[in-house]
matplotlib code that plots the C-alpha trace (Angstrom):
import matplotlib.pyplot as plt

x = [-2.4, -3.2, -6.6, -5.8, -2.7, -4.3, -1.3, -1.2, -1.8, -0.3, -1.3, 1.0, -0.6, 1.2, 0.0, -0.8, -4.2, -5.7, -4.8, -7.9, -9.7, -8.4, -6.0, -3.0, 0.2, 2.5, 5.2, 3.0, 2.1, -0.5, 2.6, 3.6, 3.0, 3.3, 4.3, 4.7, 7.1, 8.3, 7.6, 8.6, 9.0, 7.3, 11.1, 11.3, 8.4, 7.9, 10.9, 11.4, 13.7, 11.0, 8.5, 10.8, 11.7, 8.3, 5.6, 2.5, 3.5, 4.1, 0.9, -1.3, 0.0, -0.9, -4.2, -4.9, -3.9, -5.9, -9.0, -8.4, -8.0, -11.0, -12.9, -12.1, -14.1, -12.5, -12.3, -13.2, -9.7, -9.8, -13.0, -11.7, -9.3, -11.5, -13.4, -10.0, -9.8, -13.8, -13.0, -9.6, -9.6, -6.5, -4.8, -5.0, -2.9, -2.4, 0.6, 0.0, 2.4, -0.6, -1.6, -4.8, -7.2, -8.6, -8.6, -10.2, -12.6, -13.5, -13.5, -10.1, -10.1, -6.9, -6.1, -4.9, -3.4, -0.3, 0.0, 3.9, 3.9, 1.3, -2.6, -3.2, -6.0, -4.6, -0.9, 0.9, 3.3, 6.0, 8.0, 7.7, 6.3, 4.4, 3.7, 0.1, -1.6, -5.1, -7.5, -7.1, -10.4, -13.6, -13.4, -10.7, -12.3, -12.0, -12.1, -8.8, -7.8, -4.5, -1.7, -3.8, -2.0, -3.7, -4.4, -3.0, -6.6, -6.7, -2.9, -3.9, -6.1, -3.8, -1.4, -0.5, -3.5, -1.0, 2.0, 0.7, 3.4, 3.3, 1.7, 2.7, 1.2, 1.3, 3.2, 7.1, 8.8, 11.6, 14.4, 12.5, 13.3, 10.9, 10.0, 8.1, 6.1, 4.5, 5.0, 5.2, 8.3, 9.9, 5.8, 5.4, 8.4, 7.4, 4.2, 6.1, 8.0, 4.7, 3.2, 2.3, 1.8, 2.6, 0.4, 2.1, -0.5, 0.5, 4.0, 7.2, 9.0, 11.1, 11.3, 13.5, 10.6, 8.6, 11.2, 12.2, 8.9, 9.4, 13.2, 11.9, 9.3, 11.5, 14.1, 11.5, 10.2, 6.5, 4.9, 5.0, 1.7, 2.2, -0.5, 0.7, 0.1, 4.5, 6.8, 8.7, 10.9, 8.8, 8.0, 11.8, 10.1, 7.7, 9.6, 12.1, 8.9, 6.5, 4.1, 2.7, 3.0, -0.8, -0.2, -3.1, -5.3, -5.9, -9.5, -9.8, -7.1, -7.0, -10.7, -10.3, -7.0, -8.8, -11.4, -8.9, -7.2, -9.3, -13.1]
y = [-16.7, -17.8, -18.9, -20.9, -22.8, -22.9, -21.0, -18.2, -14.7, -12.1, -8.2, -5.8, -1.9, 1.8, 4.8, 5.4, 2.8, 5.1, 8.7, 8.2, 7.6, 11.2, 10.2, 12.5, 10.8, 10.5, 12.6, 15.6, 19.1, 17.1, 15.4, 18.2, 19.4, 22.9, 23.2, 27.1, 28.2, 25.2, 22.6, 19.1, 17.2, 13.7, 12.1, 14.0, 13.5, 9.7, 8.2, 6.6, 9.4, 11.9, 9.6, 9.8, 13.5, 15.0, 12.2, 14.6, 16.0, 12.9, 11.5, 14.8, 14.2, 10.5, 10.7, 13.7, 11.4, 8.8, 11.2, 11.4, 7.8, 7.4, 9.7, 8.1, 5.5, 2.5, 3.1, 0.7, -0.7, -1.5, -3.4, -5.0, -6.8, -8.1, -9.8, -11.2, -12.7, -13.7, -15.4, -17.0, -18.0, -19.2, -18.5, -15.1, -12.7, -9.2, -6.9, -3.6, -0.4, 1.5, 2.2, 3.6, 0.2, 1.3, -2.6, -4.0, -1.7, -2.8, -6.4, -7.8, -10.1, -9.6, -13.5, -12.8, -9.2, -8.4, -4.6, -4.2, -1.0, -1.3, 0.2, 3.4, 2.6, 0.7, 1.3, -0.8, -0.9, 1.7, -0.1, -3.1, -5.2, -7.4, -7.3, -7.4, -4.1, -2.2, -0.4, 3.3, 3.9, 5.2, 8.0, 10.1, 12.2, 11.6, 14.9, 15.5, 19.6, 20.4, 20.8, 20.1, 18.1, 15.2, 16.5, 14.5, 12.9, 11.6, 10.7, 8.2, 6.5, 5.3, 3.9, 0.4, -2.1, -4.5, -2.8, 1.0, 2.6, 5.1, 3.5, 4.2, 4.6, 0.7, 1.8, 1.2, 4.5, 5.8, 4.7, 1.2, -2.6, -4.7, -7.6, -10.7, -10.2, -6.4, -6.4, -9.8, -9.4, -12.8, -13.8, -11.8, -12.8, -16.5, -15.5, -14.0, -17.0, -19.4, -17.0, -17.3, -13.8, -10.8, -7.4, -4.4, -1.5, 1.9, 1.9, 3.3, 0.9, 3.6, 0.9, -2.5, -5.3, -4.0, -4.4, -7.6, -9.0, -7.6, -8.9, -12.5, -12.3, -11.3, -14.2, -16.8, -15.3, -15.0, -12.5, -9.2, -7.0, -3.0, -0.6, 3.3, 6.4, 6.9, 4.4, 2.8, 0.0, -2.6, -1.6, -3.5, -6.6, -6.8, -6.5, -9.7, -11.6, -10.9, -8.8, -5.3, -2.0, -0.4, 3.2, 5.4, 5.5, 2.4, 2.5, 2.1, -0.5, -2.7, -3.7, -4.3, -6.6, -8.7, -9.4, -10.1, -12.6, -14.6, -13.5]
z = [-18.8, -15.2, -15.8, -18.5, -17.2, -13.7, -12.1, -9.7, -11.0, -8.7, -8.6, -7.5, -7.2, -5.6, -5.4, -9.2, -8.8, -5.6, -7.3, -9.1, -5.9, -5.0, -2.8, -3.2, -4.2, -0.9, -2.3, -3.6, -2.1, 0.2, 1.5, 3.1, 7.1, 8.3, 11.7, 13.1, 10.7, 9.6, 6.3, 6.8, 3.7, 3.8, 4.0, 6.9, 8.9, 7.9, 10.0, 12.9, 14.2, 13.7, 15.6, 18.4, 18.6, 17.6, 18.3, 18.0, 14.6, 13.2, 14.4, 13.4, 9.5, 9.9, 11.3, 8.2, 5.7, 7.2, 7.1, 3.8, 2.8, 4.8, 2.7, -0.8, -2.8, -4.5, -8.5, -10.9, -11.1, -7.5, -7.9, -11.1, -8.6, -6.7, -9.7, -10.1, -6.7, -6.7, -10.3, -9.3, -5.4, -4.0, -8.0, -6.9, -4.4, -4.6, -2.7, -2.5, -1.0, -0.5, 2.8, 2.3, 2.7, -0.5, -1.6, 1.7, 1.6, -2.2, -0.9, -1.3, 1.4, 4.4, 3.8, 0.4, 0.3, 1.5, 2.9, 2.8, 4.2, 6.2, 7.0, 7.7, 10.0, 12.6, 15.0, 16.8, 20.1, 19.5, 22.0, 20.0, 23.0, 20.0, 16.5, 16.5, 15.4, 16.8, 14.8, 14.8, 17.6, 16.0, 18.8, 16.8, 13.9, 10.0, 9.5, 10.8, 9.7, 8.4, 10.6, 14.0, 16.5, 18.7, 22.2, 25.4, 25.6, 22.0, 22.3, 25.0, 23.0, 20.9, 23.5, 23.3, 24.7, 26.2, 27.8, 27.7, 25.4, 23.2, 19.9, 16.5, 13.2, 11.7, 8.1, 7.3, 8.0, 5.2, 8.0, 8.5, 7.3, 5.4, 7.8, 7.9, 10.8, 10.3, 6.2, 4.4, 2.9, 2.5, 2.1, -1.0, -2.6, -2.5, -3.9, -7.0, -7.3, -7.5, -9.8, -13.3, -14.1, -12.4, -13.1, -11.8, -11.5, -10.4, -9.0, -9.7, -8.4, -6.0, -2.7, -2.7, -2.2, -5.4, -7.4, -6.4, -7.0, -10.5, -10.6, -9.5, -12.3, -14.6, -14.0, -14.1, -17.3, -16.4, -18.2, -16.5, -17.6, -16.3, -16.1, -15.8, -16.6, -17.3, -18.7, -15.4, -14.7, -14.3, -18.3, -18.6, -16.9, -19.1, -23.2, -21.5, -19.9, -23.8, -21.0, -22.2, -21.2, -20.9, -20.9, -19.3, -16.2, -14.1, -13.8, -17.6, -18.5, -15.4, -15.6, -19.4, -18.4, -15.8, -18.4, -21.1, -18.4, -16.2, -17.8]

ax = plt.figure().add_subplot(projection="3d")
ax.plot(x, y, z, "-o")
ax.set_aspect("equal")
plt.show()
């Protein structure tokens, strides 16, 4: 195991390791945003095209969801992590699709996690004038209700600090790239290729860069240890690499793992 042969042991969690945090799943009922008489689906609304057309609905969802983020607790899994990082230093690196800053706020530190699709506290220049990102300012509510839209004043507060643009929520829209500079791409895959053991917590493996973190893992033959609640195909990953598959809830198996690996 990492600790043992001194190697690198690299987390990566979804949206299965914050669900018991009470954060709803990004493609469940919650998902969904009423505008009027209309019910935009999440692939709908989370696009760059949407942004464009409809900035103020796509914003109102975001700044919801964020509200609820905001309101959630880290679990034990997500502080079982950060045992892992406390335990392991620089052996240690976690990438995470979750947007939530569930890990951060656990004490995960920014230098080693990589959020490939971004935080949903902070935007950046729609216009792309830089890639630097701002925190979301304290001024707009948490309590964000359902299906309210900012108001001009609120929507100038989250205008672009540098070149006064339009900003826009920092996360990797469905119609979006993986990149280097916003979401770590080519940064996480180097981190799967140093690694000595990947643990996959949470994540169905639905987006390209997750599962070619798993693929890279797989090829070197490190093992591949997955924690989830359904078999998925990172479980693949894991019967080639002599990993496990840990079926059931995060915040029971994933503290019991870290123990197992680097206590």
């Amino acid at each position: 195991m990492a600790e043992r042969d001194g190697g690198l042991l690299l987390f990566l969690t979804g949206a299965g390791i914050s669900a018991e945090s009470g954060i709803p799943t990004f493609r469940g009922p919650e998902g969904y945003w009423r505008v009027g008489s209309v019910n935009y689906r999440p692939q709908e609304l989370a696009t760059f095209q949407a942004f464009s057309r409809m900035p103020d609905v796509v914003w109102g969802w975001y700044l919801y969801r964020r509200g609820v983020c905001r309101h959630a607790s880290p679990n034990a899994a997500h502080l079982a992590i950060v045992r892992a990082e406390e335990r392991l230093g620089d052996r240690f690196h976690l990438v995470t699709q979750n947007v939530d800053g569930l890990h951060l706020r656990a004490g995960s530190s920014l230098a080693r996690t990589y959020a490939i699709h971004g935080m949903i506290d902070f935007f950046r220049c729609a216009r792309e004038c830089t890639a630097e990102t701002y925190p979301i300012p304290d001024a707009l509510p948490l309590d964000w209700a359902k299906d309210r839209l900012p108001t001009p004043e609120e929507r100038a507060r989250l205008r672009c600090p540098r070149c006064g643009a339009d900003g826009r929520p920092h996360v990797l829209f469905f119609d979006e790239y993986y990149d280097e500079p916003r979401f770590h791409c080519e940064s996480a895959q180097r981190k799967a290729l140093e690694a000595s053991a990947l643990v996959v917590v949470g994540t169905t493996g639905l987006t390209n860069l997750p599962m070619r973190i798993g693929a890279i893992a797989a090829q070197r033959r490190i093992p591949v240890h997955v924690v989830d609640l359904e078999p998925n195909p990172f479980v693949e990953f894991a019967e080639v690499t002599g990993g496990e598959f840990l079926r059931g809830p995060a915040g029971s198996l994933v503290p019991e793992l870290v123990e197992r690996l680097v206590g």
